[in-house]
N, C-alpha and C positions, 0 to 999 in steps of 0.2 A: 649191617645189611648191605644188599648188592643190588643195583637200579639194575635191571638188564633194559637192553635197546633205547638208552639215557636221551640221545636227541626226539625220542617216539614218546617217550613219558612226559618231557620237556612240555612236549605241542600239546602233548593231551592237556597235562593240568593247566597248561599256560590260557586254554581254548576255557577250558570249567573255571577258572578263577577273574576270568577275563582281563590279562594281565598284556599289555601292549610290549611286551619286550622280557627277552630272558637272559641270562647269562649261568655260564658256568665255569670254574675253575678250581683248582688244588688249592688247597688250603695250606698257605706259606708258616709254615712254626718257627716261630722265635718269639725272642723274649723282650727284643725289645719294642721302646713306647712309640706305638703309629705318628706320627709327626710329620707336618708339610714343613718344608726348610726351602731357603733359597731366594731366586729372585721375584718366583711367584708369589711366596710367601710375603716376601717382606713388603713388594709390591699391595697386597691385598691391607695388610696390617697399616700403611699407611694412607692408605684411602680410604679406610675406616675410621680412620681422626683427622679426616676434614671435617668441617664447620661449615656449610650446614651438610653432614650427611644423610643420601638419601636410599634407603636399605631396596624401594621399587631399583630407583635405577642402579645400585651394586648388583641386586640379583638377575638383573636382566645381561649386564656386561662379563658377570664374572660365575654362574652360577655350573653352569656346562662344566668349566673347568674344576669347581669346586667338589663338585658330583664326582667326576673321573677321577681326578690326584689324590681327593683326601676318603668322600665316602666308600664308593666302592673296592678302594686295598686295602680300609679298615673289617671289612666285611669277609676275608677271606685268609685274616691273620691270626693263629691262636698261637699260646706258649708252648713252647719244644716239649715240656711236660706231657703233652696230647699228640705229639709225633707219632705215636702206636697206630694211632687212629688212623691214617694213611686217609683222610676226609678229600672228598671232594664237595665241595658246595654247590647249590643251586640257586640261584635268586628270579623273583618274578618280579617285575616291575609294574604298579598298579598307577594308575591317571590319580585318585584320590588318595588320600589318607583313611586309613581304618578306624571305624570306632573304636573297635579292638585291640590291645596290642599283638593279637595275631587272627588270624583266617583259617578257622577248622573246615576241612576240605573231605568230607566220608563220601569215597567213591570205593565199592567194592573191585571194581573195575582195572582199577589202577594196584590194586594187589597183582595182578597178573604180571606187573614190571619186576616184582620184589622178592627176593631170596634173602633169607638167612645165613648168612655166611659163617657167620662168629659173634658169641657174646660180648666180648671183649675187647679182642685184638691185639691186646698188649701179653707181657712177659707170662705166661699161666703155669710155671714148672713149681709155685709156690701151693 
């Protein structure tokens, strides 16, 4: 499927699901395992084995960073196997946590962004 006018469909659901922030980007394919390395890293790993550790104050000093480096480029990575897929992702960002593990959003409305492009996408001469 193909999003037409992507920043217009973005606002709309963003507005119906009442989501304080949005993001979008390509979906990077590889194969390999998403991993933080370095001096953030090793930084974080050990201020986590102090004595007494306190998980309030790590998330209040280190969480921002934790969200950017590690959650959100694990969110936009599949394996080179789904490269066909040429994906772009969307993400909405909510203030709470869902009961749900996801948010069924029926708005006929929002069919008007949406064309069928191709079932598939990948090699079909099989």
């Amino acid at each position: 499927m193909q999003i037409k006018r992507a920043p217009e469909f973005m606002a709309q659901v963003k507005k119906r699901m009442r989501a304080f922030r949005t993001r979008a980007h390509d979906v990077v394919y590889n194969n390999k395992i998403f991993s933080m390395n370095g001096a953030e890293a090793s930084h974080i790993r050990s201020l986590m084995m102090t004595d007494p550790f306190s998980l309030p104050n790590f998330n209040r000093q280190y969480f921002g960073m934790l969200y950017d480096v590690g959650l959100l480029p694990s969110l936009f990575i599949k394996p080179v196997s789904y490269a066909h897929e040429r994906e772009r992702r969307m993400v909405f960002e909510l203030r709470d946590n869902l009961v749900a593990p996801h948010k069924l959003l029926e708005d006929k409305e929002l069919l008007d962004f949406i064309d069928v492009v191709d079932t598939y996408g990948g090699d079909q001469s099989n």
